[in-house]
C-alpha positions in Angstrom: 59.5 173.6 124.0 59.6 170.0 122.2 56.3 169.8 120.3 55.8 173.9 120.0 55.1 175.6 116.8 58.9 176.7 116.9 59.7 173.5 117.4 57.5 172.0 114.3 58.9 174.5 111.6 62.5 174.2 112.7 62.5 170.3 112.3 60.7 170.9 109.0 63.5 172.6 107.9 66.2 170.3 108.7 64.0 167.3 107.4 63.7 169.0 103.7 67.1 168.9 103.7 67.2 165.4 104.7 65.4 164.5 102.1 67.4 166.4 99.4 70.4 164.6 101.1 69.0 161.1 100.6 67.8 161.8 97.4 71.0 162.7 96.2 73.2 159.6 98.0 71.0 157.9 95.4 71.8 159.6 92.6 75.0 159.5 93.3 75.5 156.2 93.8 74.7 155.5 90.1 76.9 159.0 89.3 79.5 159.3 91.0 81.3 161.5 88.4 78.2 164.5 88.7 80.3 167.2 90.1 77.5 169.3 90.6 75.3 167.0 92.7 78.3 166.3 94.9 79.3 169.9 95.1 75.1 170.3 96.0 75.4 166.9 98.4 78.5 169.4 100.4 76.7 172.2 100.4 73.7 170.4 102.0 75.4 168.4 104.5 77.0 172.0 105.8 73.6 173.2 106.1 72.1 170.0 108.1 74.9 170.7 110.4 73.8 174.6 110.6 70.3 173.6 111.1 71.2 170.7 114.0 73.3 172.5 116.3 71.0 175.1 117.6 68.1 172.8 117.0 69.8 170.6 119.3 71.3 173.0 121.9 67.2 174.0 122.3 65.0 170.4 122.2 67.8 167.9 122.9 69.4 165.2 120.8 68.3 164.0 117.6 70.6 161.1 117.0 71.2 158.3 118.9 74.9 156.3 119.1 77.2 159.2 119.9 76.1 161.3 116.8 74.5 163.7 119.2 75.9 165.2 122.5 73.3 165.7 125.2 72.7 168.3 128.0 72.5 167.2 132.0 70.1 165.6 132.4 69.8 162.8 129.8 67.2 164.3 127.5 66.5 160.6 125.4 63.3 160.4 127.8 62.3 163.7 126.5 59.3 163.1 124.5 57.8 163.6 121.6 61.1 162.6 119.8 61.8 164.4 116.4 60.8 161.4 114.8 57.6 161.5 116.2 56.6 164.7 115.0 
């Protein structure tokens, strides 16, 4: 259930990762030649997608503009919203 303790901790998890992946698109756009923080940057991004999937095949879409299928019925009115959390 959106809003559940389950719910909470699972979101956590994929928004630390969110955060290590925005942190590193900015160090990376001023290294581009760090082998290691794009290797790290890979590795992440596989783990986001990990995360999402069964994140989303429980509580719904969390991406607007195609990035996200969605289940019968539309679940965008589906509140609270991960980025509401």
């Amino acid at each position: 259930m959106r809003g559940s303790e389950a719910y909470v901790a699972e979101l956590f998890e994929i928004q630390k990762v969110d955060f290590a992946l925005v942190e590193l698109t900015l160090y990376l756009d001023t290294h581009p030649g760090d082998i290691q923080a794009v290797q790290q940057f890979n590795q992440l991004a596989q783990k986001r997608r990990q995360l999402v999937y069964p994140f989303e095949m429980k509580y719904g879409p969390m991406l607007q503009f195609g990035l996200s299928y969605t289940r019968y019925p539309w679940q965008w009115n589906d509140a609270p919203w991960p980025w509401q959390v």
